[in-house]
N, C-alpha and C positions, 0 to 999 in steps of 0.2 A: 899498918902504916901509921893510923896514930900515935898507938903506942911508940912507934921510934921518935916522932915528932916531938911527944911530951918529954921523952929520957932527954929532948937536946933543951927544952924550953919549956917553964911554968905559967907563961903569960898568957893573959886572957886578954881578949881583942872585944874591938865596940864593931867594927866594920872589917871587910873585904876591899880592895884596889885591885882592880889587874890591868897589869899594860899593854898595850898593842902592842902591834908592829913598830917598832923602830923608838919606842915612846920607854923604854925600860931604862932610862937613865933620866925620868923628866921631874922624878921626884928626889933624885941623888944631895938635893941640899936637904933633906931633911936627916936629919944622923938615927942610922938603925940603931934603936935599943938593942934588937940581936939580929941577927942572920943567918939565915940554915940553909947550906947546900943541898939542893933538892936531888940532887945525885947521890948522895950519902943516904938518901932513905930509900929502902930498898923496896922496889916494886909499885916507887908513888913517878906517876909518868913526867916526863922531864921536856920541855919544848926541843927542835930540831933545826928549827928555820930562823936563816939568819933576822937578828934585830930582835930576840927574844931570850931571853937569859932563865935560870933555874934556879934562883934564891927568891925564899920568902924572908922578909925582910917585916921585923916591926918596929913601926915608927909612928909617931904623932903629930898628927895632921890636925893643925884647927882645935885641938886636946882632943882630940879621938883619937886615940889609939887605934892602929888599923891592923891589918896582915896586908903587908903591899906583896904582889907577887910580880916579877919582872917580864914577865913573859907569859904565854897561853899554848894549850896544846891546840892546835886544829884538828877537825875532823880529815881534810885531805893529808894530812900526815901518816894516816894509816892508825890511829888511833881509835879506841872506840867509842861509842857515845859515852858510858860509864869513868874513861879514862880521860877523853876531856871534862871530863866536870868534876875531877877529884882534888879543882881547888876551892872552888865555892864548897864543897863538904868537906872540905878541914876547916875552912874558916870557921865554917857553922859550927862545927867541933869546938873551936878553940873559942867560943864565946858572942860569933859576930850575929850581929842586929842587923845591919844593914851592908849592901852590896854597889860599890860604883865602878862601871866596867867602862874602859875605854879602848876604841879602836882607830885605825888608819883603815880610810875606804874611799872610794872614787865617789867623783859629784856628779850629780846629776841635773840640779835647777842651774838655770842660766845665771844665775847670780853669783855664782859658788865659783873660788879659784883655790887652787892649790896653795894649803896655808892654815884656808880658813878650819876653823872647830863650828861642827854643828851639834846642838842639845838634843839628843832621840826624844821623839814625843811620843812616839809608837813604833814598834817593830814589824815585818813582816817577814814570818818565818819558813822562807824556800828549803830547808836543809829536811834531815831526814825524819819529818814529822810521825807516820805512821811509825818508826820502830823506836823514836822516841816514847810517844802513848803506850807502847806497847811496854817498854821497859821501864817507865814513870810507873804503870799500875803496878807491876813486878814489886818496887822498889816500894811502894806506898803500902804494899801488904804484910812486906819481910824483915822491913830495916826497924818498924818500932822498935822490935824486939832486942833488936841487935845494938844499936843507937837511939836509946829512947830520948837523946839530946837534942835530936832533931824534930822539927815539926813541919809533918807534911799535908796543910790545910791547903789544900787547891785553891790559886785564883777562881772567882763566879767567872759562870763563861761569860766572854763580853769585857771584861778586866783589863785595862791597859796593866801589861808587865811594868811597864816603865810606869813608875809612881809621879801620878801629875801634879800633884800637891809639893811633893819633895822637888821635882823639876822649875815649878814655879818662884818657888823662893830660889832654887840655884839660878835663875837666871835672875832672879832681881838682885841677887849678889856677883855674879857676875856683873852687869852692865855697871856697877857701883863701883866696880874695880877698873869701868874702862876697857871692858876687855871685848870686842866685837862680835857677834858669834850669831849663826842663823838656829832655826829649830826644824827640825821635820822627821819624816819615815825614814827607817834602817832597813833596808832589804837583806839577808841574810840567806846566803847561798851556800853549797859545798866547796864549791873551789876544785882545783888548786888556780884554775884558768881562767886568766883577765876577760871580760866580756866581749861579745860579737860587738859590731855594730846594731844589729837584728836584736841582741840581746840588750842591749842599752836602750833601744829604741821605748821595747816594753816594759822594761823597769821605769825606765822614765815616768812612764803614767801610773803610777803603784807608787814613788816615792823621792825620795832624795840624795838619799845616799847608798851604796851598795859594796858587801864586805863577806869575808867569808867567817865569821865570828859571832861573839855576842847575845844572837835570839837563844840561842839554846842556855848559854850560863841566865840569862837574865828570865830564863823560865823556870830555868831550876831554882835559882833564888829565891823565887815568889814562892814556889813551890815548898820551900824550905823557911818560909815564914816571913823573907827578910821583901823589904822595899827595894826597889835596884831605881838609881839612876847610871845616864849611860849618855856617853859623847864619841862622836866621829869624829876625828881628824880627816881633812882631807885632803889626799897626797896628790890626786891625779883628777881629772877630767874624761867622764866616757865620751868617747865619739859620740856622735851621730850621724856620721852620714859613711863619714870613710873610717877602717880601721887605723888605731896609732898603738904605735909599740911600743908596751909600758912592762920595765923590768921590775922585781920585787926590790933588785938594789935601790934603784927609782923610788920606789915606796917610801923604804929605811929613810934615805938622806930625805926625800920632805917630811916626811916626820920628825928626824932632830931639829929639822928647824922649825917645826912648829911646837916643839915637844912645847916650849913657857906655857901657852895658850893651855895646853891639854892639865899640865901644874895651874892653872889659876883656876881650871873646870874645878880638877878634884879637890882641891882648897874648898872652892864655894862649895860645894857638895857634902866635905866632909863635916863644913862649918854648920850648913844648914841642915844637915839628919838630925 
């Protein structure tokens, strides 16, 4: 799959972008140096769900040069762990240093409306941990060989994924911009199903926001050498006492309207790597 990549394009990237849900048009003023249909490459996995598109797109952010990808695969997609994560490892192919991942997720702190962007400070990783570990060792034993481009030095256990040094400065560029934004936990779940009541209630105490995305690209990245910063848009509000009924269309449309916010994140992010 590289190799088809490379026959469409010879650019080398500083970073990785990938957009949420509904967020794939939030950097559309920036003009693609090139764009490559990800359907054209054959056997490289293509997103399904509405508000998520299949071009990687290189463009320059801040003078980074990035890989923007428009969209992400999910895991409830019926994709595998290896095949969601085959965009942070072409990035890393094509040059990238550093990774900023953003997502659309329901709020959880009582402060939070639908709108807001929050800064991930820390992750917590609910999705499929153990065959994760299990396929990280796999891949940390077989790919030198295969891609010696890559570097797979493990976070120390204990290591925030989310690089808090890079975070720091992106919020103090952010707020510089005016741009209002909270910080806290990303809960990270399989999905595809909006939370109970029951289930809101417990994430609640564990964090702030909650998504079916994110922890796993933002482990691989570390994984793969690069820092990640990483921001939630948030679309919705989980209950807490009674269920409410929240469609993925619902998702899309609050995220176009929050998409500026989530462009001024990766701006500061890409400015401050």
């Amino acid at each position: 799959m590289f190799r088809q990549v490379r026959s469409k394009t010879s650019a080398t990237v500083e970073g990785i972008v990938i957009s949420g849900s509904g967020l794939n048009k939030a950097l559309e003023h920036y003009p693609a140096e090139e764009m490559i249909d990800l359907h054209e490459i054959e056997g490289f996995p293509k997103p399904t769900v509405k508000g998520h598109s299949s071009f990687l797109r290189i463009v320059e952010i801040e003078g980074k040069r990035v890989a923007h990808y428009t969209g992400r695969c999910h895991l409830y997609e019926g994709f595998t762990l290896q095949e969601s994560l085959a965009q942070i490892a072409l990035g890393k192919l094509l040059g990238a240093g550093f990774t900023v991942l953003t997502n659309s997720a329901g709020g959880m702190h009582h402060s939070y409306t639908a709108g807001d962007i929050m800064l991930i400070t820390d992750t917590l990783n609910l999705m499929l941990r153990p065959v994760q570990r299990q396929w990280l060792a796999k891949l940390t034993q077989t790919v030198r060989e295969q891609a010696s481009e890559l570097d797979y030095g493990r976070a120390a256990s204990g290591e925030n994924i989310i690089s808090t040094e890079w975070r720091k400065r992106t919020a103090q560029e952010i707020a510089a911009r005016g741009i209002p934004f909270h910080q806290g936990v990303y809960i990270g779940l399989t999905g595809p199903t909006f939370e109970t009541p029951a289930e809101a209630r417990m994430y609640r105490k564990f964090g702030e926001a909650v998504g079916m995305s994110t922890v796993h690209e933002a482990e691989f990245a570390r994984v793969c050498g690069m820092p990640v910063a990483a921001c939630s848009l948030i679309t919705n509000m989980l209950p807490e006492s009674a269920a409410v009924n929240v469609s993925h269309d619902e998702v899309v449309h609050a995220a176009a309207i929050g998409a500026p916010r989530v462009a001024e994140f990766i701006a500061a992010a890409c400015k401050m790597a």
